[in-house]
KETI-976305 format. One line per field, with one value per residue (C-alpha): residue in three letters; x, y, z. Coordinates in nm, 2 decimals. Each point is the difference from the previous one (the first is absolute). Layout:
residuo (ALA  ...)
east (X  ...)
north (Y  ...)
up (Z  ...)
This chain:
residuo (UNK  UNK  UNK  UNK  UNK  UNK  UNK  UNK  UNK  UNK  UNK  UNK  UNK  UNK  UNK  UNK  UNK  UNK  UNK  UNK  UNK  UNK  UNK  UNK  UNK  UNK  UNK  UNK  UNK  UNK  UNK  UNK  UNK  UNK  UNK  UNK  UNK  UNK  UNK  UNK  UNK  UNK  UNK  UNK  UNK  UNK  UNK  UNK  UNK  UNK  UNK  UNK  UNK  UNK  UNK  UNK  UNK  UNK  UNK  UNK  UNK  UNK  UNK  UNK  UNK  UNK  UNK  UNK  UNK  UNK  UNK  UNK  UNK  UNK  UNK  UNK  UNK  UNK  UNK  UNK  UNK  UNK  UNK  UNK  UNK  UNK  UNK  UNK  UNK  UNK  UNK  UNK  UNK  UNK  UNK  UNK  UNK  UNK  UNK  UNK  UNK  UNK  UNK  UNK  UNK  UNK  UNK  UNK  UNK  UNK  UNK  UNK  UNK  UNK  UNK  UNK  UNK  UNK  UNK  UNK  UNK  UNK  UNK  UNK  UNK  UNK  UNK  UNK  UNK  UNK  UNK  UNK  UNK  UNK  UNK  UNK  UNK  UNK  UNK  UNK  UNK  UNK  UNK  UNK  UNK  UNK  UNK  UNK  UNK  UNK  UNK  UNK  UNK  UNK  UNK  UNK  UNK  UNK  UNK  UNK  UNK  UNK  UNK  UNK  UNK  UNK  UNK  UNK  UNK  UNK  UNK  UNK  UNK  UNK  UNK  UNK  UNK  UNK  UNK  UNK  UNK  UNK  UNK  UNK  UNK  UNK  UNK  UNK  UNK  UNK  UNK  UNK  UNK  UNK  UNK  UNK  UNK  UNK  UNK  UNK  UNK  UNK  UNK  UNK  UNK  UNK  UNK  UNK  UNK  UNK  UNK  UNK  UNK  UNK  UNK  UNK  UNK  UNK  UNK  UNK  UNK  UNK  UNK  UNK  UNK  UNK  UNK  UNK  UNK  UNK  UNK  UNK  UNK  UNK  UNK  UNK  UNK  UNK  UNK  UNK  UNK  UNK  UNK  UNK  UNK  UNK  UNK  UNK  UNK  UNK  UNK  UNK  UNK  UNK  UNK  UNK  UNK  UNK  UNK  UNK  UNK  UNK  UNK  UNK  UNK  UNK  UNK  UNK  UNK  UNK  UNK  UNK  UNK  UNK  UNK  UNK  UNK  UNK  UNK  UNK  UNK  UNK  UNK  UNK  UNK  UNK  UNK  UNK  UNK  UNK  UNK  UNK  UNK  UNK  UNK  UNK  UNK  UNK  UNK  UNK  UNK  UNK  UNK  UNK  UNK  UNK  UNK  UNK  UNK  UNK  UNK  UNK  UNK  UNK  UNK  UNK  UNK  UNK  UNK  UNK  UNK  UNK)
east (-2.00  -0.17  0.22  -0.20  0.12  0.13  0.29  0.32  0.12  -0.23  0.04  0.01  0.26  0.25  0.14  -0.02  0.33  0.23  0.05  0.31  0.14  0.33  0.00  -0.34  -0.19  -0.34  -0.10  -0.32  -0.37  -0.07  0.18  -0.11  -0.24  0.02  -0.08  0.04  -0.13  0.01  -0.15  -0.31  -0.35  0.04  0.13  -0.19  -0.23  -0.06  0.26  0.02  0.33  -0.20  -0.30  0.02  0.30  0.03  -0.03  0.04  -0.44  0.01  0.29  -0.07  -0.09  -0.25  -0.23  -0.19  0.06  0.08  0.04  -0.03  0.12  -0.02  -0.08  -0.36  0.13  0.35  0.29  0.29  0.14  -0.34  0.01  0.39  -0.09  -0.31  0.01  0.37  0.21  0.20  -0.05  -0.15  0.11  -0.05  -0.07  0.11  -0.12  0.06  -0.12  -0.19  -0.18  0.16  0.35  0.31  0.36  0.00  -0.28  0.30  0.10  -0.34  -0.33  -0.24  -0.38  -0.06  0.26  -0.12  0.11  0.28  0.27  0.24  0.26  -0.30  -0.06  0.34  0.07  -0.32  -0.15  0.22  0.36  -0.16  -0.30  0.20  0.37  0.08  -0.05  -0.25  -0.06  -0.41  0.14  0.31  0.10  0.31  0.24  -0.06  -0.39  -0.08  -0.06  0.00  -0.22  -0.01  -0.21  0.00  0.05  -0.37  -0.08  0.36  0.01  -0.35  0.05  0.29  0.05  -0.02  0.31  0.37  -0.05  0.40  0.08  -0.34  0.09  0.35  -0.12  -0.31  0.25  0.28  -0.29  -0.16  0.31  0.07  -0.33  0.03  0.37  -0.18  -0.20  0.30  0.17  -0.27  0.09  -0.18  0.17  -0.29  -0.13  -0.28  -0.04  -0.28  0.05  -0.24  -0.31  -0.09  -0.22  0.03  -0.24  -0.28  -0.27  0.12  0.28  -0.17  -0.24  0.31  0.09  0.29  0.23  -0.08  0.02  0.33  0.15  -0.07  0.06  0.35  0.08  -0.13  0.22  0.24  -0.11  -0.02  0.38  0.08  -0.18  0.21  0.33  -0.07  -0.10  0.36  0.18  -0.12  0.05  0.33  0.09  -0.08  0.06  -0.27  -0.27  -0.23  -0.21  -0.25  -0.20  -0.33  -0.07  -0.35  -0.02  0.05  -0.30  -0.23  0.10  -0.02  -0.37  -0.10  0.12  -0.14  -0.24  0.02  0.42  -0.10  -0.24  -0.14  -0.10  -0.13  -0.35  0.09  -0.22  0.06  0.44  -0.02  -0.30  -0.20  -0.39  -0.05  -0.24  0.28  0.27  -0.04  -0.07  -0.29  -0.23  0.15  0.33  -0.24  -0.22  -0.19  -0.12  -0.29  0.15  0.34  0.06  0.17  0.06  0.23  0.23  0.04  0.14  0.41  -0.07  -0.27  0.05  0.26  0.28  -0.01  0.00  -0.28  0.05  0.05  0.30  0.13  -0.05  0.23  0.28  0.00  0.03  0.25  0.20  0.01  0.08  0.31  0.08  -0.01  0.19  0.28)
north (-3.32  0.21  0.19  0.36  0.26  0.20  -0.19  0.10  -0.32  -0.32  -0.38  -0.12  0.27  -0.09  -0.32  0.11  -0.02  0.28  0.21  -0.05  0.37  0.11  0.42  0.02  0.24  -0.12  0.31  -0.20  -0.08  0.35  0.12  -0.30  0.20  -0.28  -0.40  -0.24  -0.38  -0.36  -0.28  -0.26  0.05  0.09  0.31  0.07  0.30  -0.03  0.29  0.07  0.12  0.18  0.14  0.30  0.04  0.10  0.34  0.19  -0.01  -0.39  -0.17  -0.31  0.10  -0.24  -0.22  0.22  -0.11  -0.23  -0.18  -0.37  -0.20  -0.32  0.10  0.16  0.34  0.17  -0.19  0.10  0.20  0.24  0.01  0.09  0.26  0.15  -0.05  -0.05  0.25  0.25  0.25  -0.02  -0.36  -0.09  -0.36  -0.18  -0.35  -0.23  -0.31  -0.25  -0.34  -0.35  0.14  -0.22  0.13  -0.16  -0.19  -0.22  -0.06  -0.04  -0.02  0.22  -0.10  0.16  0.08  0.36  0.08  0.25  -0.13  0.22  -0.03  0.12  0.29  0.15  -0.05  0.02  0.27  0.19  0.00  0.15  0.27  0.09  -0.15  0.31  0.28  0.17  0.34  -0.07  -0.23  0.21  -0.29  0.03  -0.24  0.21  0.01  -0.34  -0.31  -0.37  -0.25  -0.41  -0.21  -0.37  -0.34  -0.12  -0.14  -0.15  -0.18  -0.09  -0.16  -0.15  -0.10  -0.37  0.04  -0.01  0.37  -0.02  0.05  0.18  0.26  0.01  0.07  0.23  0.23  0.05  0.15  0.20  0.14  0.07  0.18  0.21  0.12  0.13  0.24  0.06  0.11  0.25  0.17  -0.16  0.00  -0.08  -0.33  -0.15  -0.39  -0.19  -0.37  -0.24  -0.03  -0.35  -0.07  -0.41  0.12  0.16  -0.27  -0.11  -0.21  -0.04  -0.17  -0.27  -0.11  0.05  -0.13  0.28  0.29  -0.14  -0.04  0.31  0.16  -0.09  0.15  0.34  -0.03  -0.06  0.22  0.34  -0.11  0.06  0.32  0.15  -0.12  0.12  0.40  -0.07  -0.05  0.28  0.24  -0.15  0.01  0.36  0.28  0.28  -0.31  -0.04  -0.31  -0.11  -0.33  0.01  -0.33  -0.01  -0.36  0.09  0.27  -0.29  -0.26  0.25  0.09  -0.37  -0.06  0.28  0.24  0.27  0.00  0.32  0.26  -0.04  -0.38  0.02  -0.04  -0.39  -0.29  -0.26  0.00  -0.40  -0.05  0.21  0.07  -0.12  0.27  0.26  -0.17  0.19  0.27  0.18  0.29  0.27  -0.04  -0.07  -0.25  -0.26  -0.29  -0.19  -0.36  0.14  0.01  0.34  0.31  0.03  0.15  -0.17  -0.31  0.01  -0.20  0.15  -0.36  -0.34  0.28  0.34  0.21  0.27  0.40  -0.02  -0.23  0.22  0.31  -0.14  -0.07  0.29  0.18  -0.21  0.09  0.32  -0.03  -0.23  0.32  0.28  -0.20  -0.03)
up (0.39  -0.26  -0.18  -0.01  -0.30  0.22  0.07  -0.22  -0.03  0.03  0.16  -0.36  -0.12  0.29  -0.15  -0.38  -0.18  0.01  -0.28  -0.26  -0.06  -0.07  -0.03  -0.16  -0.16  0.24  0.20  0.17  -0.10  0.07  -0.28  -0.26  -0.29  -0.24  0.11  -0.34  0.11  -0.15  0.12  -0.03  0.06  0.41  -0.16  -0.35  0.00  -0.40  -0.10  -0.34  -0.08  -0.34  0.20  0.26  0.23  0.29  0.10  0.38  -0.05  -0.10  0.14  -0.14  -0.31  -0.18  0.08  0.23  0.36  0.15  -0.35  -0.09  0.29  0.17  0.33  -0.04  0.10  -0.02  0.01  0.17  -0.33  0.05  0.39  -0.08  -0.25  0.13  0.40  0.08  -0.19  0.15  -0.27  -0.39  -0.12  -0.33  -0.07  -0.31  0.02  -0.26  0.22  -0.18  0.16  -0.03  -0.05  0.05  -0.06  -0.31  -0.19  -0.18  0.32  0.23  -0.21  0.11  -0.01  -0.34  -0.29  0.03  0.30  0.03  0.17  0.21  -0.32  -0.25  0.31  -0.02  -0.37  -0.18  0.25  0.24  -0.27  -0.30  0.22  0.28  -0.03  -0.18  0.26  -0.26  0.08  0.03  0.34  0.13  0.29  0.12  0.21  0.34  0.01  -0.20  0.17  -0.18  0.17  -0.11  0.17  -0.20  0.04  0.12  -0.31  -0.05  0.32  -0.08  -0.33  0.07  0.37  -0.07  -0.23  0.07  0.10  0.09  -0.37  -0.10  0.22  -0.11  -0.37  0.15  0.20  -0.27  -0.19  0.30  0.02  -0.41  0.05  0.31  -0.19  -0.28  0.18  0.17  -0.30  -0.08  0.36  0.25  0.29  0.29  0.02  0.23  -0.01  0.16  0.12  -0.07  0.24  0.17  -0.31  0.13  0.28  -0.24  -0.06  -0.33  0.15  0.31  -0.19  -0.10  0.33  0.26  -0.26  -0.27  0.29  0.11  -0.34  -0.14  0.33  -0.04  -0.37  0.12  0.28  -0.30  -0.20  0.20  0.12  -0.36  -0.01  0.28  -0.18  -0.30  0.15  0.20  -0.31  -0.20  0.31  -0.04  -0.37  -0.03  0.21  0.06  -0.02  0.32  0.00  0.28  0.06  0.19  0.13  -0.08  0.10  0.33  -0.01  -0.17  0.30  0.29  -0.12  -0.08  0.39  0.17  -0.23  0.27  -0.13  -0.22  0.07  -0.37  0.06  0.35  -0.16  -0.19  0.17  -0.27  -0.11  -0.14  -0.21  -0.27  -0.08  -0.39  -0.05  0.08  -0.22  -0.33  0.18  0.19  -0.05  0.25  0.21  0.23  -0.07  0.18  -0.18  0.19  -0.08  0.14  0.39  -0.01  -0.25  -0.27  0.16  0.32  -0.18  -0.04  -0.32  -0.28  -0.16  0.01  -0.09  0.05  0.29  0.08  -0.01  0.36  -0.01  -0.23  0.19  0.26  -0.27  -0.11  0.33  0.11  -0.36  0.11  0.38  -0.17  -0.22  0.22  0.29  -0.25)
């Protein structure tokens, strides 16, 4: 069944994870001015944390939107910002492409990419860590939102991802208390997506869809243990976990699951002349059998806007149920 905007709460919402609260100082999405993101390049929009920032007439602040993104259209940080908010949100996001936790831990493709470690300390500690009076967030109306670990399952799925992940997480977590520590007390965590099924391990064989399968399965398990234990550890702390996996295999199975992706005819393969991107959002290349954006994947990796669109609707449906 489609799930139309109109509902409150959608299919793919209903079996999402609980949120971890203890008395919190959340009040809702509707009251969430400022939103502060990390992640890899399904979330990069090419903020500069020395350019323009955001501002109630330019949400996202710099590059003009939607930004630099992998999905040949907004991602779900700029369908958040611009088409989902519940009032003026403000959008610090200090994403950049290839990130793992840790490059000492999981080398990313290039040495300089900035991992989620290099994000909090070398970007979001020493701009906004401080609560400086140019960005006056606050604990009640700022909301922290992580979505890694494609690029560490990716690298590294072949490994003994039992200790990896061990190591990867003790970090995670090191990071996630740092922001803590400069008052953060709302945090939004996005599992891993079903990245086996995109065409870059589809082109491996059954083996490399099952295998890497698996460690997501691992991996977002982790993810939900770790927003438990700091909703645990410290009171007035309220974290959530969207399980966007869930969202990504609900559309790959039935593209009418969301409203957003009703329009998808191709959810396994890609067109090469869309895979560095196309001329318009809606492009139709004449040695591709449909446009742009009616393929799930722009290339062997990363989803188009619509895919995001859905994610980023079904963020918020997660959010305002809670």
């Amino acid at each position: 069944m489609k799930q139309s905007i109109a509902l409150s709460v959608p299919l793919a919402a209903t079996a999402l994870a609980a949120p971890f609260s203890n008395t919190s100082s959340w009040s809702g999405w509707k009251n969430v001015k400022n939103l502060f993101v990390f992640g890899d390049s399904y979330t990069q929009t090419g903020f500069d944390v020395n350019g323009t920032q955001p501002s109630p007439g330019n949400p996202l602040g710099n590059p003009p939107y939607p930004g630099w993104t992998s999905a040949n259209g907004p991602n779900w940080v700029g369908f958040l910002t611009q088409q989902y908010n519940a009032s003026t949100l403000l959008t610090y996001n200090v994403a950049y492409g290839g990130a793992t936790v840790d490059s000492a831990l999981v080398t990313p493709y290039a040495p300089t990419v900035l991992s989620l470690k290099d994000q909090v300390e070398k970007l979001y500690l020493p701009k906004y860590g401080a609560n400086p009076s140019s960005v006056p967030w606050e604990a009640s109306d700022s909301l922290f939102a992580f979505w890694i670990g494609i690029n560490d399952v990716g690298n590294s799925w072949w490994l003994n991802n039992a200790t990896l992940y061990d190591l990867i997480f003790l970090e995670y977590d090191s990071l996630v208390e740092k922001i803590y520590d400069t008052g953060a007390r709302n945090f939004l965590f996005l599992t891993v997506p079903p990245v086996n099924l995109a065409p870059l391990t589809l082109e491996n064989g059954p083996d490399a869809v099952e295998g890497e399968g698996k460690v997501i399965l691992d991996w977002n398990e982790r993810v939900k243990k770790l927003a438990g234990g700091l909703a645990l550890k410290h009171a007035g702390v309220k974290t959530f976990v969207h399980d966007t996996h869930k969202v990504y295999s609900d559309i790959i199975e039935d593209v009418n699951a969301f409203e957003q992706t009703e329009g998808l005819k191709n959810v396994t393969g890609y067109c090469k002349a869309y895979q560095n991107g196309a001329p318009t959002w809606y492009t139709k290349d004449p040695s591709c059998d449909y446009a742009v954006n009616e393929y799930f994947w722009l290339n062997n990796l990363h989803p188009t806007f619509p895919v995001h669109n859905a994610t980023a609707f079904s963020v918020v449906e997660y959010l305002k149920s809670a």
